[in-house]
Biotite code that builds the C-alpha atoms (Angstrom):
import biotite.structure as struc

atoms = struc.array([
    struc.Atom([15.813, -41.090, -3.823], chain_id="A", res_id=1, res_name="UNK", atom_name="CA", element="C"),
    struc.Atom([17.359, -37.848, -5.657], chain_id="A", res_id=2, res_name="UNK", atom_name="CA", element="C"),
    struc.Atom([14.262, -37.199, -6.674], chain_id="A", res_id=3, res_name="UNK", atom_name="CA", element="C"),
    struc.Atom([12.239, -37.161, -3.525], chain_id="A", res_id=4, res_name="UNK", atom_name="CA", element="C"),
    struc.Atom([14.984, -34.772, -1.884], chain_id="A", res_id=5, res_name="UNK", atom_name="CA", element="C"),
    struc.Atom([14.880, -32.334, -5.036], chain_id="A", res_id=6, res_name="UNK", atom_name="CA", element="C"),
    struc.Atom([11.030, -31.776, -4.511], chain_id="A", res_id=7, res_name="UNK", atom_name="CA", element="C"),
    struc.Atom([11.415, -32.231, -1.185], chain_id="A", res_id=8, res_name="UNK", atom_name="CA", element="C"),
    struc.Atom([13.820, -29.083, -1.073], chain_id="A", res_id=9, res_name="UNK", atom_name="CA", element="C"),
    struc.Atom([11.875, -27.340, -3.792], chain_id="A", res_id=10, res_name="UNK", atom_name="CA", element="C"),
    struc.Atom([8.445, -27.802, -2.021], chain_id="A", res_id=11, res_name="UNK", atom_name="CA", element="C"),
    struc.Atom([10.383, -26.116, 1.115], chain_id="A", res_id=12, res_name="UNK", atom_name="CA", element="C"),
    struc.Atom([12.038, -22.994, -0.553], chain_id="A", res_id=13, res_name="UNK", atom_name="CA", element="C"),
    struc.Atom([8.601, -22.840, -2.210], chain_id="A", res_id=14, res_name="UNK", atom_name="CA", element="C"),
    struc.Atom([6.938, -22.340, 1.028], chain_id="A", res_id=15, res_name="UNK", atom_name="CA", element="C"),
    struc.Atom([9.588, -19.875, 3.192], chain_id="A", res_id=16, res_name="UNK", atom_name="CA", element="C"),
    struc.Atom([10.210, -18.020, -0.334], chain_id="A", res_id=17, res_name="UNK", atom_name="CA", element="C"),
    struc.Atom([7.678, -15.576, 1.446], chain_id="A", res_id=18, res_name="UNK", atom_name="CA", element="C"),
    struc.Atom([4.183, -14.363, 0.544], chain_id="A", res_id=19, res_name="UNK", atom_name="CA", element="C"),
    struc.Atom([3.055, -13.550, -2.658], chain_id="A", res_id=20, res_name="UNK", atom_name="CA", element="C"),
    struc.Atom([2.233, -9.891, -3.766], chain_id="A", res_id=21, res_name="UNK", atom_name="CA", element="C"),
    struc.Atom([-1.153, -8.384, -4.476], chain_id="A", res_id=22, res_name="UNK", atom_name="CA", element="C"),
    struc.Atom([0.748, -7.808, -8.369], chain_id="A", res_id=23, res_name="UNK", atom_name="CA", element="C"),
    struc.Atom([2.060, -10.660, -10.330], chain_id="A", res_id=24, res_name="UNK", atom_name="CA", element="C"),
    struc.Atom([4.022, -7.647, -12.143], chain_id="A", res_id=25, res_name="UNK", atom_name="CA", element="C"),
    struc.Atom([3.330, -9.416, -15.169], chain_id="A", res_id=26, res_name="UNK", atom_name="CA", element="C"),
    struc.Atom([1.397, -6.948, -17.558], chain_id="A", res_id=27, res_name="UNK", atom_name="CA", element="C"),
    struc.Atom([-1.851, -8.900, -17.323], chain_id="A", res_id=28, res_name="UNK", atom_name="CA", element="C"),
    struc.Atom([-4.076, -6.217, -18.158], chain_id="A", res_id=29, res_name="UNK", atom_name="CA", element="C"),
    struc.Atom([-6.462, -6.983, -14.969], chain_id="A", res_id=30, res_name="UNK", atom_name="CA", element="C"),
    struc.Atom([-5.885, -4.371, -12.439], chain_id="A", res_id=31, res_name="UNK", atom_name="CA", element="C"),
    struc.Atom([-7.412, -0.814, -12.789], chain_id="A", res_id=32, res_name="UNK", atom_name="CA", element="C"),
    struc.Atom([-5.639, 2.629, -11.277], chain_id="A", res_id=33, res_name="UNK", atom_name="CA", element="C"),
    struc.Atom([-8.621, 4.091, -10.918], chain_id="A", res_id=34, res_name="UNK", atom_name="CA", element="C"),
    struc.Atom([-9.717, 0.932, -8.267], chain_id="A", res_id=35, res_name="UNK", atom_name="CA", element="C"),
    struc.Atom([-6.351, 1.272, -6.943], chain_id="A", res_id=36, res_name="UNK", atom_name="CA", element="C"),
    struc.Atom([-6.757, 4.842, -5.759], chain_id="A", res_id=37, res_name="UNK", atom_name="CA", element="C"),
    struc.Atom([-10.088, 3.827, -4.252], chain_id="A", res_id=38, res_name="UNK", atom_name="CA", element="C"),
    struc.Atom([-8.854, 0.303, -2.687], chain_id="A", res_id=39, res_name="UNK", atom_name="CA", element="C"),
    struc.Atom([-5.721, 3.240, -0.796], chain_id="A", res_id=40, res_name="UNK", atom_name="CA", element="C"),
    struc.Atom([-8.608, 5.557, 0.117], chain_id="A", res_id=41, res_name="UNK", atom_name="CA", element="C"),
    struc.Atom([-10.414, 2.465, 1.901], chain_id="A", res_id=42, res_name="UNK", atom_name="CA", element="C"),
    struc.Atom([-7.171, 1.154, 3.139], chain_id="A", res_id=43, res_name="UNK", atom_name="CA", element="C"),
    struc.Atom([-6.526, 5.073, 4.693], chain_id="A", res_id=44, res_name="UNK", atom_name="CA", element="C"),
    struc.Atom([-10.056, 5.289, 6.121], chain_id="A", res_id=45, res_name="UNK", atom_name="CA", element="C"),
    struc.Atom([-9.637, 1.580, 7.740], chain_id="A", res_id=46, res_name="UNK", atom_name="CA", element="C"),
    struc.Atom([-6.352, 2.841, 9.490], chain_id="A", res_id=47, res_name="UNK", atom_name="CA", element="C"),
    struc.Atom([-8.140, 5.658, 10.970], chain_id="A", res_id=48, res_name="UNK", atom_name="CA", element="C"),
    struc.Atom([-11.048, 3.604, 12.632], chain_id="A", res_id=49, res_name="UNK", atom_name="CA", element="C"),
    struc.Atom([-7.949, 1.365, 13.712], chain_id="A", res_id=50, res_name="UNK", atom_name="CA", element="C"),
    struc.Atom([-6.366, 4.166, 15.508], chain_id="A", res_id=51, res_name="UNK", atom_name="CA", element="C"),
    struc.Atom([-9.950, 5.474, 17.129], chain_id="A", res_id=52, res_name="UNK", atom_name="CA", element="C"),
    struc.Atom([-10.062, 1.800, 18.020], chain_id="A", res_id=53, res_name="UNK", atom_name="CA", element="C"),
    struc.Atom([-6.442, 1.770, 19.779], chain_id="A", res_id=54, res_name="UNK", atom_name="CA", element="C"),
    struc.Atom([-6.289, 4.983, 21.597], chain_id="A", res_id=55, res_name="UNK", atom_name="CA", element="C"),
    struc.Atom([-10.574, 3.541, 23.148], chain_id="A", res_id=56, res_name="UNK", atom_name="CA", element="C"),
    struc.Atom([-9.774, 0.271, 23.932], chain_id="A", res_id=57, res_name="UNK", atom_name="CA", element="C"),
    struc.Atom([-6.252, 1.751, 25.826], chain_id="A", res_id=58, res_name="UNK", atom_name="CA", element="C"),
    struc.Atom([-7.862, 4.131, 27.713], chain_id="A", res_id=59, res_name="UNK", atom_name="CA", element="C"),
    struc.Atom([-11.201, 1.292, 29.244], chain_id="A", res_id=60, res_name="UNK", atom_name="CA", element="C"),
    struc.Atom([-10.123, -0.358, 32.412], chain_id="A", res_id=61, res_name="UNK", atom_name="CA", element="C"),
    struc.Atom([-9.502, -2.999, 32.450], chain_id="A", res_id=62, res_name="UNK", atom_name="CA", element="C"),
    struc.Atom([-7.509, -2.869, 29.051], chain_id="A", res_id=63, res_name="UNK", atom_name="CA", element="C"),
    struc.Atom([-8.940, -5.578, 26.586], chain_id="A", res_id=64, res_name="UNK", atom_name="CA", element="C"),
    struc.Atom([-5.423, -6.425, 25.211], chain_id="A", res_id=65, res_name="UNK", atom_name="CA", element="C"),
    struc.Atom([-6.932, -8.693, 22.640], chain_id="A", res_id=66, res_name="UNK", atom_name="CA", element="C"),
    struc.Atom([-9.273, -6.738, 21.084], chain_id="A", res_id=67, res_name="UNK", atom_name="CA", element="C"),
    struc.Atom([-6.352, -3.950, 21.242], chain_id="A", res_id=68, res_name="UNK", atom_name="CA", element="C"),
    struc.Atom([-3.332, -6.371, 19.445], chain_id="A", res_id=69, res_name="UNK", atom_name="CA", element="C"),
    struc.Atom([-6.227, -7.084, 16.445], chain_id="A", res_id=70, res_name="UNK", atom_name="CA", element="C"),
    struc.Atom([-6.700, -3.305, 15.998], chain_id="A", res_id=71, res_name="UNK", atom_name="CA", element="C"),
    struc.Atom([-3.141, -2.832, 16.216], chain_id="A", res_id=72, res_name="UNK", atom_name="CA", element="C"),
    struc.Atom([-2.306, -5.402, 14.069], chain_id="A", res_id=73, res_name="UNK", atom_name="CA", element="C"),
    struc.Atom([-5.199, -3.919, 11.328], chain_id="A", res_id=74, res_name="UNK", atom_name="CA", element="C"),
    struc.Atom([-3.982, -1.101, 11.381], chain_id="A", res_id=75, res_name="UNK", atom_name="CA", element="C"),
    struc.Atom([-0.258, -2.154, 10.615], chain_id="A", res_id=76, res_name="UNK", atom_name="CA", element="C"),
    struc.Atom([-1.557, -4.497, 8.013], chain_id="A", res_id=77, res_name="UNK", atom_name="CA", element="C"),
    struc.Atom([-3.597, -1.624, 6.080], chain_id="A", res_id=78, res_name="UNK", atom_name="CA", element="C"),
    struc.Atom([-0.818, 0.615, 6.351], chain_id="A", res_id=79, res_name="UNK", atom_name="CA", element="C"),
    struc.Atom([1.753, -2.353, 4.453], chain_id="A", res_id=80, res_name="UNK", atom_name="CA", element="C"),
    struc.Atom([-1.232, -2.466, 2.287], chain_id="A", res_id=81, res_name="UNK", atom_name="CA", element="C"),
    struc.Atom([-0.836, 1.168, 1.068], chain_id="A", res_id=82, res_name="UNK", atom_name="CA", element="C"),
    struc.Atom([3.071, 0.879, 0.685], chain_id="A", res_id=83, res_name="UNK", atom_name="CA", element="C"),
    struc.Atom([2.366, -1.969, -1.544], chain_id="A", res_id=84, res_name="UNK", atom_name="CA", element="C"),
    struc.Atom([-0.028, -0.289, -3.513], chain_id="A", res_id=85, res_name="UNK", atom_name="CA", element="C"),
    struc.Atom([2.307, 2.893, -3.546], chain_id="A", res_id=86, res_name="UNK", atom_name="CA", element="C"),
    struc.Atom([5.871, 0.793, -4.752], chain_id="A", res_id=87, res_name="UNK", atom_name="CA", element="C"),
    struc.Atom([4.582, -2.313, -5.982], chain_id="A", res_id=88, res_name="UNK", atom_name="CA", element="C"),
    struc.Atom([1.971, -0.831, -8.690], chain_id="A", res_id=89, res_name="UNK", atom_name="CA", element="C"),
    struc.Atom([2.205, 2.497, -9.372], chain_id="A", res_id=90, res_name="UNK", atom_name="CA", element="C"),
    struc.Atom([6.189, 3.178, -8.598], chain_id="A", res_id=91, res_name="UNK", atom_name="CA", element="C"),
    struc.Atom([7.315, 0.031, -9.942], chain_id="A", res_id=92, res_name="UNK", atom_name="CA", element="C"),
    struc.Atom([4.824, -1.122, -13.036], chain_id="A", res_id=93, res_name="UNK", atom_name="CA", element="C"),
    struc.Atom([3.055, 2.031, -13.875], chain_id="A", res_id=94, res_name="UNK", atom_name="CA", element="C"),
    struc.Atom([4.830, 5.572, -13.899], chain_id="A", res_id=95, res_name="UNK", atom_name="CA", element="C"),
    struc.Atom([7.147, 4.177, -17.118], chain_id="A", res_id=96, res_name="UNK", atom_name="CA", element="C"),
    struc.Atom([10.676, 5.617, -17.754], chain_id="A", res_id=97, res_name="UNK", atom_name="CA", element="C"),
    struc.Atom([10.206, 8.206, -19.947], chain_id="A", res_id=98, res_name="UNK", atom_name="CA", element="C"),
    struc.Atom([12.875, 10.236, -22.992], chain_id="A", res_id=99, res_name="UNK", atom_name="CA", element="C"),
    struc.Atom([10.087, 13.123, -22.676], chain_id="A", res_id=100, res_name="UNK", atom_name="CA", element="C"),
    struc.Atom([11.815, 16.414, -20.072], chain_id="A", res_id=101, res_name="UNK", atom_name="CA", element="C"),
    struc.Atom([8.272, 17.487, -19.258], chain_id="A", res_id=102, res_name="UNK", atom_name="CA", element="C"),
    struc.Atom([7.270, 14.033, -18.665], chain_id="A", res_id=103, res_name="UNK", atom_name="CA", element="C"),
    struc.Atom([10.650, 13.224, -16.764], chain_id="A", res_id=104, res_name="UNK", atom_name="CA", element="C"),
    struc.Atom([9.050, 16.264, -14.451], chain_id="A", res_id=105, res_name="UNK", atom_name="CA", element="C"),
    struc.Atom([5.548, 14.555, -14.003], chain_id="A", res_id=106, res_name="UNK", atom_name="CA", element="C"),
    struc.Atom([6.828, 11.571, -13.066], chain_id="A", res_id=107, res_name="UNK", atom_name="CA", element="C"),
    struc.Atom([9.591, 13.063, -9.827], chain_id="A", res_id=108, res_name="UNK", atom_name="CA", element="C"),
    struc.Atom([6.414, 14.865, -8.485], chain_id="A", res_id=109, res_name="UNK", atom_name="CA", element="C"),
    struc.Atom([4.402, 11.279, -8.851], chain_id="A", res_id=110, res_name="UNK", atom_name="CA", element="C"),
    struc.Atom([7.646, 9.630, -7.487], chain_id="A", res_id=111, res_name="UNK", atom_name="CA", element="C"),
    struc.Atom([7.671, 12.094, -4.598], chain_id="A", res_id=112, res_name="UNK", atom_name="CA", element="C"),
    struc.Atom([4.104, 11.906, -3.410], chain_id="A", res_id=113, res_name="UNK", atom_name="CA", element="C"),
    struc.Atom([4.663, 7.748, -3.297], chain_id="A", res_id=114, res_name="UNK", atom_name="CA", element="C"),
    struc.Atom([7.482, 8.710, -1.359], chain_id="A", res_id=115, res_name="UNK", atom_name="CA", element="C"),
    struc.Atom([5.539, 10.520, 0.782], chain_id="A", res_id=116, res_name="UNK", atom_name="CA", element="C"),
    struc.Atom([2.816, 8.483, 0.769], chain_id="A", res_id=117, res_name="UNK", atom_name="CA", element="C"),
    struc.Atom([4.731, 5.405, 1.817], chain_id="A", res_id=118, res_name="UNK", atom_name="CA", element="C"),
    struc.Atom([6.387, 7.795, 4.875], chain_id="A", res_id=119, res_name="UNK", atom_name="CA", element="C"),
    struc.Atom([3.254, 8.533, 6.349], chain_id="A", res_id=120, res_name="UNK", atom_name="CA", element="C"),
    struc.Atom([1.875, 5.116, 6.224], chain_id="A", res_id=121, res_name="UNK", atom_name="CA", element="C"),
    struc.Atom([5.188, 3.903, 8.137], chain_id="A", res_id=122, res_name="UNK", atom_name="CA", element="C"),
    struc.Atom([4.152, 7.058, 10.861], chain_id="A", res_id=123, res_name="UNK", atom_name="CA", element="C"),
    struc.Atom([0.573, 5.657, 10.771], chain_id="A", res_id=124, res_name="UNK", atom_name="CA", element="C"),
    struc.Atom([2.408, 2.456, 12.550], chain_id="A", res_id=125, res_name="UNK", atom_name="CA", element="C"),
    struc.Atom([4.782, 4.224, 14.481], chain_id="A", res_id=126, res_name="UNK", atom_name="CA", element="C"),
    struc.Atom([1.580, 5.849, 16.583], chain_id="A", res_id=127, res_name="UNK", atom_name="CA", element="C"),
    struc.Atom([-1.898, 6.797, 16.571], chain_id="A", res_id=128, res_name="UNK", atom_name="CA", element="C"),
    struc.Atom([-1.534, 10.067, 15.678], chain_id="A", res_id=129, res_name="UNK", atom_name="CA", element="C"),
    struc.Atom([-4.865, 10.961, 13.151], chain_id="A", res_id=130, res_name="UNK", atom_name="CA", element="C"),
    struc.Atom([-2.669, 13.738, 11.584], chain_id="A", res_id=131, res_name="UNK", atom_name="CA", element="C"),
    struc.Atom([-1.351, 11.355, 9.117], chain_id="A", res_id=132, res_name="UNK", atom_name="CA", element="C"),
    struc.Atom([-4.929, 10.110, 8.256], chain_id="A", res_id=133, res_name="UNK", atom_name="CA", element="C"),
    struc.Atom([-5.617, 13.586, 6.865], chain_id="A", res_id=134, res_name="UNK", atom_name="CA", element="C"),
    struc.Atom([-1.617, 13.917, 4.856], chain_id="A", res_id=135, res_name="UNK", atom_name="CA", element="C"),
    struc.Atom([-2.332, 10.556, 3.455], chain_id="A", res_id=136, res_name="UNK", atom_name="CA", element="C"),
    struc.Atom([-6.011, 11.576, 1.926], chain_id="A", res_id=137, res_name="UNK", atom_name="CA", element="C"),
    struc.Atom([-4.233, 14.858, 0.592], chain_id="A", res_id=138, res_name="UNK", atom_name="CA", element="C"),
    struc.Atom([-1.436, 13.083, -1.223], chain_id="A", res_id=139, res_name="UNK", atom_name="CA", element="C"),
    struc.Atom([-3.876, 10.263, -2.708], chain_id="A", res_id=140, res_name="UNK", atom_name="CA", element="C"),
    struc.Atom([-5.823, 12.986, -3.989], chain_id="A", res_id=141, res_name="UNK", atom_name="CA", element="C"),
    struc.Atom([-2.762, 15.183, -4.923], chain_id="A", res_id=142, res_name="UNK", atom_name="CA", element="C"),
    struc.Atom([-0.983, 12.067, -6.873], chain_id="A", res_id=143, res_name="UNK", atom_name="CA", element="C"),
    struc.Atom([-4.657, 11.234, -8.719], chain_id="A", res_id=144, res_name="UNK", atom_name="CA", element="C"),
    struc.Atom([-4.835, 14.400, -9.881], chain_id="A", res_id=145, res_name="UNK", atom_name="CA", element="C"),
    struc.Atom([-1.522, 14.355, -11.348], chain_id="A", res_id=146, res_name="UNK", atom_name="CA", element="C"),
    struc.Atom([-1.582, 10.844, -12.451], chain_id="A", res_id=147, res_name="UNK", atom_name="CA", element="C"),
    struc.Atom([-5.042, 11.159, -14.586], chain_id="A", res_id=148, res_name="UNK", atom_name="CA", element="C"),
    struc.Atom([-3.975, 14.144, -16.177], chain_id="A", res_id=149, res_name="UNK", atom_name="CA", element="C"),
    struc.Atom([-3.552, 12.416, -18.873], chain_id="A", res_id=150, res_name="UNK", atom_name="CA", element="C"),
    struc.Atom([-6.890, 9.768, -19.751], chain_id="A", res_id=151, res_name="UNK", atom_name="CA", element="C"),
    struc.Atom([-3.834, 6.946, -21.128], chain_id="A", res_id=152, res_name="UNK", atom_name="CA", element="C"),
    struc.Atom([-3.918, 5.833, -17.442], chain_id="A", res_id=153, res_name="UNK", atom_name="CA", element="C"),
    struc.Atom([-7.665, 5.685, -16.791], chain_id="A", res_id=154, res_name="UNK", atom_name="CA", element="C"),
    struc.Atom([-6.709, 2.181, -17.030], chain_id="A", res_id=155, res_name="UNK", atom_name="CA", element="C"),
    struc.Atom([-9.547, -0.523, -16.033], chain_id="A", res_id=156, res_name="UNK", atom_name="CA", element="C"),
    struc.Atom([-10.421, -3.713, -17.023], chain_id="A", res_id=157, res_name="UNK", atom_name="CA", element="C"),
])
């Protein structure tokens, strides 16, 4: 009887323990940066037909509300999508601690446009303002730049 609660409880955490990330953050070798950068750029250009979506389908009378909570709700989902990618993989499991001053320099300027990045992905919620389509684009292409410097992370498997 012991046993049956045990699982039971462990089957239970397991399942309100949350969702799993897109990383395992175990060094598995499988994910490439360079398909990272292009899976934000796609993520960026969905939020923007989102947005076109929103401000349409609010201004058509009558308002569809469903077909305007699903846009909504895409674009809030692609914009989580980009933090994730921003903190999860390239803040968190690829710019490495580093001894090095110059590269100690590098990496606050990569830190700082995921920073950034992440900000204007949370403003990409907050409205439908297509300002932040265009500051996203330039800091993906701002933090690529900086981040394949270097060919060590033209990592792809």
């Amino acid at each position: 009887m012991k046993k049956l609660v045990f699982i039971t409880l462990f089957a239970l955490l397991a399942m309100l323990s949350g969702e799993a990330k897109a990383h395992c953050e175990i060094p598995c070798g499988i994910y490439g940066d360079s398909l990272r950068i292009q899976l934000l750029k796609e993520d960026i250009h969905t939020v923007e037909k989102s947005m076109q979506m929103v401000t349409q389908l609010s201004g058509e009378t009558p308002v569809n509300y469903n077909q305007l909570v699903r846009w909504v709700t895409n674009k809030d989902v692609h914009a989580t999508k980009i933090q994730d990618v921003a903190t999860q993989y390239f803040m968190f499991q690829r710019i490495k601690v580093s001894d090095d001053p110059e590269q100690q320099k590098k990496n606050a300027k990569m830190l700082g446009l995921l920073h950034e990045l992440c900000v204007y992905a949370m403003k990409a919620k907050q409205t439908t303002d297509l300002k932040y389509i265009g500051m996203m684009n330039d800091v993906v292409d701002k933090f690529a730049a900086l981040y394949f410097e270097e060919a060590e992370h033209n990592h792809s498997h």
